[in-house]
N, C-alpha and C positions, 0 to 999 in steps of 0.2 A: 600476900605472897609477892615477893620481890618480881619485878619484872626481867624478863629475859633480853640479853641484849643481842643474844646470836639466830644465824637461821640456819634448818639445817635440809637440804634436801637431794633426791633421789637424782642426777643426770646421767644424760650417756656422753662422754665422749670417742670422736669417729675413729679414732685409733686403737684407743685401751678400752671400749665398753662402759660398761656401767661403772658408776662414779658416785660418791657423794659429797656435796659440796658443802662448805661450811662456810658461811658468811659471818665475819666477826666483825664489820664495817660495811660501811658503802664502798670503800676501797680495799677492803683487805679481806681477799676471797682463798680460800683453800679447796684443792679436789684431788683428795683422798681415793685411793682403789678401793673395794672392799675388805680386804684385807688389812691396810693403812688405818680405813674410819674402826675396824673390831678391835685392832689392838692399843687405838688411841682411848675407846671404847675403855675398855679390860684398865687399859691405865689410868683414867681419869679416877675410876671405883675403887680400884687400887689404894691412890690414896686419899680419896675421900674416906673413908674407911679403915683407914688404918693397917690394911694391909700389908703397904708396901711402904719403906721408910725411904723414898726416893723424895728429893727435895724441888726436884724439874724434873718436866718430860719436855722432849724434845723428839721435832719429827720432821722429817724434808722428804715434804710428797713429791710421789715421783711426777704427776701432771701439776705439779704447782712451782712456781719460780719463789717462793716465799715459804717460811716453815715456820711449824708450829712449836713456839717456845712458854710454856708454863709453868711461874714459880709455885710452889707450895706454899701457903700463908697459914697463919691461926686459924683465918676466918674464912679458907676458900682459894683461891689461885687465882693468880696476874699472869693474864696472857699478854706477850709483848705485840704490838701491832708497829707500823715502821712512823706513826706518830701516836708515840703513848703506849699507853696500856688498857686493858678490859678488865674489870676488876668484878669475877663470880662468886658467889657467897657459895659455902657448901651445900646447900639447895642447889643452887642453878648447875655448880659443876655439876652434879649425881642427873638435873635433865638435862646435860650436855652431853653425859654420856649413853642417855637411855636415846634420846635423838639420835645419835651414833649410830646407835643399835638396830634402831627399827626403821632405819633407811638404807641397810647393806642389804 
């Protein structure tokens, strides 16, 4: 099983409440509303799956100064980070977006 390169977890922030955060680096952190992490969620499955024939998601959380940009590939999606890229097989995207899920 490939290894996962992201973390995904439940916080509060003291203005907008409950939050989940997405670490895709040591420096490159996203926090998502609950609403943000469901539909990032709903997207990722989308097209993992074939669902949806979108080639990028794209997302500018509102408690984050940075957004989430994800290409579509053959083999899984390229998330841009602001040195490089995270590069998830379709395995990890599908537990990127079950993480998603079970931290709103």
């Amino acid at each position: 099983m490939p290894e996962q390169h992201f973390e995904v977890s439940a916080i509060r922030h003291r203005l907008l409440g409950r939050q989940v955060q997405l670490q895709l680096a040591e420096d490159f952190v996203l926090r998502l509303s609950p609403a943000e992490a469901t539909s990032l969620s709903f997207a990722l499955v989308a097209v993992r799956t074939g669902t949806s024939p979108e080639r990028e998601i794209y997302m500018s959380p509102i408690a984050s100064d940075d957004g989430f940009v994800g290409t579509v590939l053959e083999s899984g999606m390229s998330i841009a980070m602001p040195k490089g890229s995270l590069e998830l097989d379709w395995e990890n995207v599908g537990k990127l977006a079950e993480k998603l899920a079970q931290a709103i």
